[in-house]
N, CA, C and O atoms as a MOPAC input file, in Angstrom:
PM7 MOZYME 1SCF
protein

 N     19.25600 1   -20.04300 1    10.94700 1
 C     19.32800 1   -19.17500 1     9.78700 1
 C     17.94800 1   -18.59500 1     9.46700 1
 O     17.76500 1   -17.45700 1     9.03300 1
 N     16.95100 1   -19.54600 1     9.74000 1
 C     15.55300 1   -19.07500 1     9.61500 1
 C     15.01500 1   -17.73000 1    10.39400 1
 O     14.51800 1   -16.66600 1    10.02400 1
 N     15.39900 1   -18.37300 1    11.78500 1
 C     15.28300 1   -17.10500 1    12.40700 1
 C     15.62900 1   -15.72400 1    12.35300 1
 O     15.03600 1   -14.73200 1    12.77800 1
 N     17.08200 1   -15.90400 1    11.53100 1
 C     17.50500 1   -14.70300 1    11.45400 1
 C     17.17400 1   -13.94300 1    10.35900 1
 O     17.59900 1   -12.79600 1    10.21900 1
 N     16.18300 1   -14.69000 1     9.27900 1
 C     15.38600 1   -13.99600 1     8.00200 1
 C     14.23700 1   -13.56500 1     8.38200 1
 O     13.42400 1   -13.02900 1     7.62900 1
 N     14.00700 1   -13.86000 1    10.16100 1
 C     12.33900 1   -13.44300 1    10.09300 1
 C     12.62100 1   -12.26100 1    10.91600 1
 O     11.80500 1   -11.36400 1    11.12600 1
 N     13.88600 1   -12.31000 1    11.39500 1
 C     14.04700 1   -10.79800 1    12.38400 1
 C     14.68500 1    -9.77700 1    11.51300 1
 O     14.57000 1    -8.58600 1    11.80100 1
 N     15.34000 1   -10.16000 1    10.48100 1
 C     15.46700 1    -9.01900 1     9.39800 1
 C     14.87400 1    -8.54500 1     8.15300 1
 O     15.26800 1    -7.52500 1     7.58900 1
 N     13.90000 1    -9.30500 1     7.71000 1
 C     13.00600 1    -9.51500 1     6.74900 1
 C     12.10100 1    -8.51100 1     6.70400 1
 O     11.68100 1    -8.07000 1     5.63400 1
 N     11.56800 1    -7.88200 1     8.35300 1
 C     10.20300 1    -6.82000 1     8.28800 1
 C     11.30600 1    -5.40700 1     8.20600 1
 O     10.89200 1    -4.25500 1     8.07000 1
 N     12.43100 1    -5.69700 1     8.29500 1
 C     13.38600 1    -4.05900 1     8.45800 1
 C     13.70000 1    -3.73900 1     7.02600 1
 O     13.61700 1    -2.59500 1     6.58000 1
 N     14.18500 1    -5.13100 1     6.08400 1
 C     13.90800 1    -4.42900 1     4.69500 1
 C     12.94000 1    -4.31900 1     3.93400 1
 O     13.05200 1    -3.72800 1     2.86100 1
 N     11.87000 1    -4.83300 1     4.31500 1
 C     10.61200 1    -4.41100 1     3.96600 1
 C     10.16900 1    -2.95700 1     4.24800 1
 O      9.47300 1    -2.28200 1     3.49000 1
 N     10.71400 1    -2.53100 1     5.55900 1
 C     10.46700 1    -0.93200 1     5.80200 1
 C     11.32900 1    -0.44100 1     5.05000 1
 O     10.98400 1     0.70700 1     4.76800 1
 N     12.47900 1    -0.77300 1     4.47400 1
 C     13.45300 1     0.33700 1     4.32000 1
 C     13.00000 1     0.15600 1     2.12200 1
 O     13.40300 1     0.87000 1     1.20400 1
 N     12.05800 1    -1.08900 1     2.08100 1
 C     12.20100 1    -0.61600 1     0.75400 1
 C     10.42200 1    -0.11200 1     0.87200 1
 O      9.81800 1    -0.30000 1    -0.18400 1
 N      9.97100 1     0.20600 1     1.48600 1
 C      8.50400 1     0.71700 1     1.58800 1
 C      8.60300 1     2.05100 1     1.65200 1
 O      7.65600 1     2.80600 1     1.43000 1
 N      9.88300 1     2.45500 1     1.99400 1
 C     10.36500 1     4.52900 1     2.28600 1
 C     10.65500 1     4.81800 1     0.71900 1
 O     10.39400 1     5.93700 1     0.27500 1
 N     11.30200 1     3.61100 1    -0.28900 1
 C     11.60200 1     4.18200 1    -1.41100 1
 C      9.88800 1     4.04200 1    -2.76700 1
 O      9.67600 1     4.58800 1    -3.85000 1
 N      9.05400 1     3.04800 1    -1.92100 1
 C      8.13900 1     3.04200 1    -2.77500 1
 C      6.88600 1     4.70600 1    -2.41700 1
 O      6.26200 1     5.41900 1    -3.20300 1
 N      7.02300 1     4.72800 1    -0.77900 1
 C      6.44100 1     6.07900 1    -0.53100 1
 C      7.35400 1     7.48000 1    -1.18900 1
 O      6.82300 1     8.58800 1    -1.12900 1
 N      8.39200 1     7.36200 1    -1.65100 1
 C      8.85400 1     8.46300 1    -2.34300 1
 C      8.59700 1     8.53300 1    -3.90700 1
 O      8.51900 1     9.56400 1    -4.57500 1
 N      8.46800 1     7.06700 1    -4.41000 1
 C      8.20200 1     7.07600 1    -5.84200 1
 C      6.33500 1     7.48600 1    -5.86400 1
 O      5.70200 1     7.94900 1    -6.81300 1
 N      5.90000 1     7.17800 1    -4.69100 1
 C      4.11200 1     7.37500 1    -5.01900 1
 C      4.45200 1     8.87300 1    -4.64600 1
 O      4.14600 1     9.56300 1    -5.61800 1
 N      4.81900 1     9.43200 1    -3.91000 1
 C      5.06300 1    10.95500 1    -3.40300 1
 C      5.57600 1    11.87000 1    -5.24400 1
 O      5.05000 1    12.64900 1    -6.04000 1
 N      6.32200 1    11.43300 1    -5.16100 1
 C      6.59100 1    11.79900 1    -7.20900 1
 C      5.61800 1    11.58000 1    -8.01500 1
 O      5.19700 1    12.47500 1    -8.74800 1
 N      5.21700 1    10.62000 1    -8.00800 1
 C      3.84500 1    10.46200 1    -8.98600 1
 C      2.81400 1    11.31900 1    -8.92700 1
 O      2.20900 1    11.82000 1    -9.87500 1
 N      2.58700 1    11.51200 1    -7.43000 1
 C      1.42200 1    12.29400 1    -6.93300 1
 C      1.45500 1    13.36100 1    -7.91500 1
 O      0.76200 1    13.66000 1    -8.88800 1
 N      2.53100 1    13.86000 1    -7.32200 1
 C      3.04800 1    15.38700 1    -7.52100 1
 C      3.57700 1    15.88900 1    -8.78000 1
 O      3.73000 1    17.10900 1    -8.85000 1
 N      3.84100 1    15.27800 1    -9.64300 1
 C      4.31900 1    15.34800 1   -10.91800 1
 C      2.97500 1    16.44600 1   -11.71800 1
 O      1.76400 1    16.23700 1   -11.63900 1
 N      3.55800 1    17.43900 1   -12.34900 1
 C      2.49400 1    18.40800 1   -13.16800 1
 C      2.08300 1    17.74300 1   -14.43400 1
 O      1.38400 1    18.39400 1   -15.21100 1
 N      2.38400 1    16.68900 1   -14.69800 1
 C      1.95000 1    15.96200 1   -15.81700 1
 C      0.58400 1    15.22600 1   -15.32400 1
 O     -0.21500 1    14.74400 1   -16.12700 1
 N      0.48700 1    15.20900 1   -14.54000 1
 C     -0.34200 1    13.76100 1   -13.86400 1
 C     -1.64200 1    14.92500 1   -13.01000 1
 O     -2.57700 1    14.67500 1   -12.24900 1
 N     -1.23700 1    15.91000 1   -13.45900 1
 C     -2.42900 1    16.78800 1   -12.32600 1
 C     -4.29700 1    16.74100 1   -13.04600 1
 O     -5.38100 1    17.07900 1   -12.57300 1
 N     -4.09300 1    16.46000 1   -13.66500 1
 C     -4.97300 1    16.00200 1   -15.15700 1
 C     -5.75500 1    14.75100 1   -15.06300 1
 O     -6.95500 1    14.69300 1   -15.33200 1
 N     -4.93800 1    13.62100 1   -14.61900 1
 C     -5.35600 1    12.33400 1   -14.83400 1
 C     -5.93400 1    12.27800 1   -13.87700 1
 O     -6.00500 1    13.16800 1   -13.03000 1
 N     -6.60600 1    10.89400 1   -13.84000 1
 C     -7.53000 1    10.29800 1   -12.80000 1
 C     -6.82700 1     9.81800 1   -11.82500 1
 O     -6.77900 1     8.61400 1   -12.07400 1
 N     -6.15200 1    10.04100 1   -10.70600 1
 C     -5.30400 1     9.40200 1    -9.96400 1
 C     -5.71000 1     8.81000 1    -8.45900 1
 O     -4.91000 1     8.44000 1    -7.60000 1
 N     -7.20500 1     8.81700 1    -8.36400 1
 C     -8.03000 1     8.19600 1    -7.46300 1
 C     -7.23900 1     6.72900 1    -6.88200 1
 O     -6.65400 1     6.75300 1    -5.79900 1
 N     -7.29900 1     5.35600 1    -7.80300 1
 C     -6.61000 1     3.95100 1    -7.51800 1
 C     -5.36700 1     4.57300 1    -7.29100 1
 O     -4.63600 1     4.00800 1    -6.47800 1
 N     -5.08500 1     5.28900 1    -7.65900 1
 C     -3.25100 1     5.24500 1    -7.22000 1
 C     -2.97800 1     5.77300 1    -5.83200 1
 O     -1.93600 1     5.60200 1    -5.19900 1
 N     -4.12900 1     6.48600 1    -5.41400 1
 C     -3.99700 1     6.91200 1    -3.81500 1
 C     -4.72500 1     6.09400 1    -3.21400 1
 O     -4.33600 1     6.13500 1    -2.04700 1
 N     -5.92300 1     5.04300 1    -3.33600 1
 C     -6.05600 1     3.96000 1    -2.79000 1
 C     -4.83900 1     3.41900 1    -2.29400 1
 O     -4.46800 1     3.34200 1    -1.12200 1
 N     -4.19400 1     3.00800 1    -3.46500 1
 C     -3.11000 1     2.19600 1    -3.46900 1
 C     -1.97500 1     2.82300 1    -2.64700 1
 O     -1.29800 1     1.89600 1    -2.20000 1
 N     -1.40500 1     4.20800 1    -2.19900 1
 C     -0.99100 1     4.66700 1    -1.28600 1
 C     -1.40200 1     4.32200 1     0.30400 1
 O     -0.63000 1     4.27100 1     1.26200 1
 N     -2.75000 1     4.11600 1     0.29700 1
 C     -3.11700 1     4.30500 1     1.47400 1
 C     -2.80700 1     2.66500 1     2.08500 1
 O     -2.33000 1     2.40100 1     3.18900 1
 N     -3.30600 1     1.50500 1     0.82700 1
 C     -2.92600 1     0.21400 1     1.05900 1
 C     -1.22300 1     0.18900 1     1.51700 1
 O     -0.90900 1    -0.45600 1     2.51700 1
 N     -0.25300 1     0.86800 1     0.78800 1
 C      1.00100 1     0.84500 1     1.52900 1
 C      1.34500 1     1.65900 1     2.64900 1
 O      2.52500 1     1.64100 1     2.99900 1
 N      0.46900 1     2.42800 1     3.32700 1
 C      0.32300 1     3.53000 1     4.63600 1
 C      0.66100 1     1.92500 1     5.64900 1
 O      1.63400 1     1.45900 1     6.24300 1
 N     -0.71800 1     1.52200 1     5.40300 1
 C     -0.95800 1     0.69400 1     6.40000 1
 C     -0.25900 1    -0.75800 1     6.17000 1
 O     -0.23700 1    -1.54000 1     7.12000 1
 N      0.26000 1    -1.09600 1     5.03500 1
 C      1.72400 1    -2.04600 1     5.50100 1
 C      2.87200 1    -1.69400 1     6.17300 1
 O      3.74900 1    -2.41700 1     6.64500 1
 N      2.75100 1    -0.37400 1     6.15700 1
 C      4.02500 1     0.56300 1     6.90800 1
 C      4.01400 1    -0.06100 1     8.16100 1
 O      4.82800 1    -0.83400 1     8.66700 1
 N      2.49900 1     0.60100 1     8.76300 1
 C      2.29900 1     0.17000 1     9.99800 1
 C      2.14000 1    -1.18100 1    10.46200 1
 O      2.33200 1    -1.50500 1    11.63400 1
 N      1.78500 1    -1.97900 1     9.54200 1
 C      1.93600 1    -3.34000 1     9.94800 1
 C      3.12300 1    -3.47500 1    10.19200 1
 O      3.47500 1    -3.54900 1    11.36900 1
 N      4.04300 1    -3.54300 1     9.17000 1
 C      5.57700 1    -3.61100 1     9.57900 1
 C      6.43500 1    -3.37300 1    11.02600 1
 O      7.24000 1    -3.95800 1    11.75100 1
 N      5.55200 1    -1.86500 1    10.90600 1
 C      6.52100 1    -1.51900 1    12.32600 1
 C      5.91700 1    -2.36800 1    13.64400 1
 O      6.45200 1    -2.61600 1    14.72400 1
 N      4.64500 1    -2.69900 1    13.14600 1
 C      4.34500 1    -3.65700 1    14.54400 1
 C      5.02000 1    -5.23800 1    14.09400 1
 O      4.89700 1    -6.25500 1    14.77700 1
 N      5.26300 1    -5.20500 1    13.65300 1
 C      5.71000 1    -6.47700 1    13.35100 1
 C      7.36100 1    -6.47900 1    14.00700 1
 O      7.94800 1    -7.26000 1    14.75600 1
 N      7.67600 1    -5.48100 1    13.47300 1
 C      9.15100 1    -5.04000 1    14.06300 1
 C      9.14100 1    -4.72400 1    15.50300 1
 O     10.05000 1    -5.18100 1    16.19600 1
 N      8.48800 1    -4.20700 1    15.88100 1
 C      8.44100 1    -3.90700 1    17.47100 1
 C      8.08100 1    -5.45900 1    18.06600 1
 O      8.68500 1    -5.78200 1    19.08900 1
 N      7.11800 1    -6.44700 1    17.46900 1
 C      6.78700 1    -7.00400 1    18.35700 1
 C      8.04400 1    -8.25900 1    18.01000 1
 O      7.87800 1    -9.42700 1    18.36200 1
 N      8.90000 1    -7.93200 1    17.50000 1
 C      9.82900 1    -9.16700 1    17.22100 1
 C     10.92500 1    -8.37400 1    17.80500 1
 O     12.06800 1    -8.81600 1    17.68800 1
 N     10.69500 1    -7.08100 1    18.51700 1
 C     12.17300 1    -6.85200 1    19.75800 1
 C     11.07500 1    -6.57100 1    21.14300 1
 O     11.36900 1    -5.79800 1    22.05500 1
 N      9.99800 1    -7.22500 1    21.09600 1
 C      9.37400 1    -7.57600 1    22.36800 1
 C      9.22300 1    -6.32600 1    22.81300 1
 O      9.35200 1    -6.34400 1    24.03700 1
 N      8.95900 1    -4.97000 1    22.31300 1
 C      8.95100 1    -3.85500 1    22.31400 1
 C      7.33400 1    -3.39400 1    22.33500 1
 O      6.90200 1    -2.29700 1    22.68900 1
 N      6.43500 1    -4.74800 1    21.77200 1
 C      4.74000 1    -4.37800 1    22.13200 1
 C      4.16700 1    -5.46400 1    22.31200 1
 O      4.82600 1    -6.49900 1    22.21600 1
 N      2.77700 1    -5.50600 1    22.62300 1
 C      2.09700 1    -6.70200 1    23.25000 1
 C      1.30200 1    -7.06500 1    22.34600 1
 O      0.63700 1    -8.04800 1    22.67400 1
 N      1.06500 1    -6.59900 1    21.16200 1
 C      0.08100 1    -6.97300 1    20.40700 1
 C      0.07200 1    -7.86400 1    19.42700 1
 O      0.78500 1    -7.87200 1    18.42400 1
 N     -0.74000 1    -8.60300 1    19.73800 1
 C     -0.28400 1   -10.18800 1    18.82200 1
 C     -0.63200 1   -10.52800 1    17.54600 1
 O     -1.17400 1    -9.69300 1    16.82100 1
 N     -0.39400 1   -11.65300 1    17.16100 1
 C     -0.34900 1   -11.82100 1    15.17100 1
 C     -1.28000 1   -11.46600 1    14.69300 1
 O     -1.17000 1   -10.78300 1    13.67500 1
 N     -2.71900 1   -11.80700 1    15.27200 1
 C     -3.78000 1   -12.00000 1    15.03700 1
 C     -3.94600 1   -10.47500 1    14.49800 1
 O     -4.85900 1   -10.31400 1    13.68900 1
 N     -3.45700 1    -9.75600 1    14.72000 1
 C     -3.80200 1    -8.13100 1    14.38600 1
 C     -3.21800 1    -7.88300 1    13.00900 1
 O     -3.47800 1    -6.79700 1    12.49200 1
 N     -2.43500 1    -8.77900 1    12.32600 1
 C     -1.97800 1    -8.89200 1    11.15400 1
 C     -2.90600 1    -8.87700 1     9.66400 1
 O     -2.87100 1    -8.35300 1     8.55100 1
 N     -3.74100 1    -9.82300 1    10.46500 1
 C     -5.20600 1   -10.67700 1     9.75900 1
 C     -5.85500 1    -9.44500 1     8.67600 1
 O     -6.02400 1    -9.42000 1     7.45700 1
 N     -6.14000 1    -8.37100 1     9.88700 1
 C     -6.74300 1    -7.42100 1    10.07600 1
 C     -6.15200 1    -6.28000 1     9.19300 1
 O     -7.02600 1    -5.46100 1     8.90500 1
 N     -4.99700 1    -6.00300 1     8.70900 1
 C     -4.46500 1    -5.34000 1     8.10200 1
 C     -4.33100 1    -5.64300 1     6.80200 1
 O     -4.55000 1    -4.90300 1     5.84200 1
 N     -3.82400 1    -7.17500 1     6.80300 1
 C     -3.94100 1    -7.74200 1     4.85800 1
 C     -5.47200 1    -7.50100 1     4.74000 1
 O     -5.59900 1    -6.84500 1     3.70600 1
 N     -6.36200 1    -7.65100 1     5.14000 1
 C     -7.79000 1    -7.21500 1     4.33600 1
 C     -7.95300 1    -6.17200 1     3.93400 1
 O     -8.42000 1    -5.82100 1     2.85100 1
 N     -7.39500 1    -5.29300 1     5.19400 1
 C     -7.90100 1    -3.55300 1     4.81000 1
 C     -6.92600 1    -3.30100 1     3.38600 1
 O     -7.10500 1    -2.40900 1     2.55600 1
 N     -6.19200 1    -4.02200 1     3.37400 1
 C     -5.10600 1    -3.41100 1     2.06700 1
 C     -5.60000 1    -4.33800 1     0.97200 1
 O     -5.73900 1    -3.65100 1    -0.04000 1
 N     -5.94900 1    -5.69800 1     0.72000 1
 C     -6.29800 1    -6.66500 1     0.03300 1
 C     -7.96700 1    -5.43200 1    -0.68200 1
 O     -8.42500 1    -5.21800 1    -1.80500 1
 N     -8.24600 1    -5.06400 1     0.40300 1
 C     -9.81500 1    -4.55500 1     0.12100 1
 C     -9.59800 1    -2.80500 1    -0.67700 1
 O    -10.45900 1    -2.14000 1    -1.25300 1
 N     -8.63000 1    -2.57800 1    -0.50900 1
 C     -8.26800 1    -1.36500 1    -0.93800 1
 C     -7.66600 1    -1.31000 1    -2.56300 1
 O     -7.89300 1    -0.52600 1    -3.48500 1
 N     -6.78300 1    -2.53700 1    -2.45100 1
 C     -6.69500 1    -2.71300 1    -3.98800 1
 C     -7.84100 1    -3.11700 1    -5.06700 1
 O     -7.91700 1    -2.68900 1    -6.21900 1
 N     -8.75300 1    -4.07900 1    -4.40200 1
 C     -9.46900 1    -4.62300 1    -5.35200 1
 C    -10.36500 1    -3.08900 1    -5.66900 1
 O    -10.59200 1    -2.71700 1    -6.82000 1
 N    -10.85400 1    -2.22600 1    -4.31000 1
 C    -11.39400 1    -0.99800 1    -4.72000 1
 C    -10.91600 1    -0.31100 1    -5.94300 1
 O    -11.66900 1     0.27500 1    -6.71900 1
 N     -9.46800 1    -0.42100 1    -6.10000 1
 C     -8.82100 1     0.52800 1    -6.82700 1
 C     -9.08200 1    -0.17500 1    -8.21000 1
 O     -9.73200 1     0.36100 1    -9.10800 1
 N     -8.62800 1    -1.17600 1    -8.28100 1
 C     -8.94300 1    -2.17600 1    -9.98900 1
 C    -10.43900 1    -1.96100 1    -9.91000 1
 O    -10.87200 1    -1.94200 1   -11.06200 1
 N    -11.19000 1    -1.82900 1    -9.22200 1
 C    -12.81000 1    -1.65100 1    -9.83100 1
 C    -12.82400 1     0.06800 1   -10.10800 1
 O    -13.66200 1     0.19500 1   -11.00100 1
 N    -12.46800 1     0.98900 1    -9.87700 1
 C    -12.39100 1     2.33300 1    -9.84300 1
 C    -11.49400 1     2.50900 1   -11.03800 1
 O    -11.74100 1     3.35000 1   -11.90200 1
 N    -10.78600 1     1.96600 1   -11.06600 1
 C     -9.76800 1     2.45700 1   -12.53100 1
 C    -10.86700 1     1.52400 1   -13.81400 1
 O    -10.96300 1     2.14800 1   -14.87100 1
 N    -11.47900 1     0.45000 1   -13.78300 1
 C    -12.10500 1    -0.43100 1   -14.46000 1
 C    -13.09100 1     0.60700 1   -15.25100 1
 O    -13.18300 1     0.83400 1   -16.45700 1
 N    -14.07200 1     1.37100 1   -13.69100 1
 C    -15.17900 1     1.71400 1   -14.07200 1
 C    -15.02300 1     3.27800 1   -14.94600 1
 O    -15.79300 1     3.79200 1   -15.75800 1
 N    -13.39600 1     3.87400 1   -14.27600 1
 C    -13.10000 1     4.95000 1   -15.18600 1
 C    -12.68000 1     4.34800 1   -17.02300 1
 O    -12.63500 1     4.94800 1   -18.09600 1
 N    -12.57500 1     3.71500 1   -16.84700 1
 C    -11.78700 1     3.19800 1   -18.59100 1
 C    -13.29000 1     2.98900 1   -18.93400 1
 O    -13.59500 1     3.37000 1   -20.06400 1
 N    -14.14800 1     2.53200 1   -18.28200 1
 C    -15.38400 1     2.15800 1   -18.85200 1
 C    -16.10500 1     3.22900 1   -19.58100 1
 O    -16.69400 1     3.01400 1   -20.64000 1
 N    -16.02700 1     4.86800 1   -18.76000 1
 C    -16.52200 1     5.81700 1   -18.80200 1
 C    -15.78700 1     6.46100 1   -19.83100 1
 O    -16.41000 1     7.24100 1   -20.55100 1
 N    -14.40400 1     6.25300 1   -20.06300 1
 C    -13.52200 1     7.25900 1   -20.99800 1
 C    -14.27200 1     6.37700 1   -22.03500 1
 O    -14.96800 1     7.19300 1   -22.63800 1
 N    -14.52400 1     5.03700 1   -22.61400 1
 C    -14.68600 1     4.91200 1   -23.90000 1
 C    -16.33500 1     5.13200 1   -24.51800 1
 O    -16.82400 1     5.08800 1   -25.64700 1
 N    -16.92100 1     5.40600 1   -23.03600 1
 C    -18.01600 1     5.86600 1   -23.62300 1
 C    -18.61300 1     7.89600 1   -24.31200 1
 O    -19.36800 1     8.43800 1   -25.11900 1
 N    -17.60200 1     8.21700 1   -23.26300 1
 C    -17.43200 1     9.73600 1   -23.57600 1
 C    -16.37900 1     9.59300 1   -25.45100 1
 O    -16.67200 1    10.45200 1   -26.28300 1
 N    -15.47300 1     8.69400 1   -25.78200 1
 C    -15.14400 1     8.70500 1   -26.76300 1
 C    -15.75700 1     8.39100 1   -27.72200 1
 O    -15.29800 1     8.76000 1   -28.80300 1
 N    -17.14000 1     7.51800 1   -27.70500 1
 C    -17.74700 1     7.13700 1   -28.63600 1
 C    -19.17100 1     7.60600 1   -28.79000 1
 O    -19.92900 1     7.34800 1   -29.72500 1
 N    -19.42300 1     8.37300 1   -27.66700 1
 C    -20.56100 1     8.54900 1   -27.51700 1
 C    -20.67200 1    10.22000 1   -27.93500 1
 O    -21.76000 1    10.79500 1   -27.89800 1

């Protein structure tokens, strides 16, 4: 039974990663939002780009479809781990700046 949660597990992860790239694709694009600071939120796009692609290697390499092994996994939670924390320091340092333009 285990097995069969680890060979279907990375396919709904892709299939709910198409509905989170359509909700960031809306956000983007929304004329309300053309205004705001939306820098962390395309970080944060780019951190789910590249779970995409983790995924699909993950998926390929669990129908023996590529050669490239776990270890390349490692390598991907950082770049995305490192992309968020960018984004919480970038949205941090903007709130920092709006309350000084408000008071200042």
């Amino acid at each position: 039974m285990m097995e069969a949660f680890a060979q279907v597990g990375p396919i709904y992860n892709l299939i709910l990663v198409v509905v989170v790239i359509a909700l960031f694709v809306k956000l983007l694009r929304a004329e309300a939002y053309q205004h705001v600071y939306t820098k962390p939120w395309k970080l944060i796009f780019v951190g789910v780009i590249i779970f995409v692609v983790e995924s699909v290697i993950t998926v390929l390499r669990n129908l023996s479809a590529t050669g490239v092994g776990r270890h390349i996994n490692g390598f991907f939670e950082l770049a995305i781990v490192i992309l968020f924390i960018h984004a919480l320091l970038l949205q941090k340092e903007d709130m920092k700046q709006e309350r000084l333009l408000k008071t200042g």
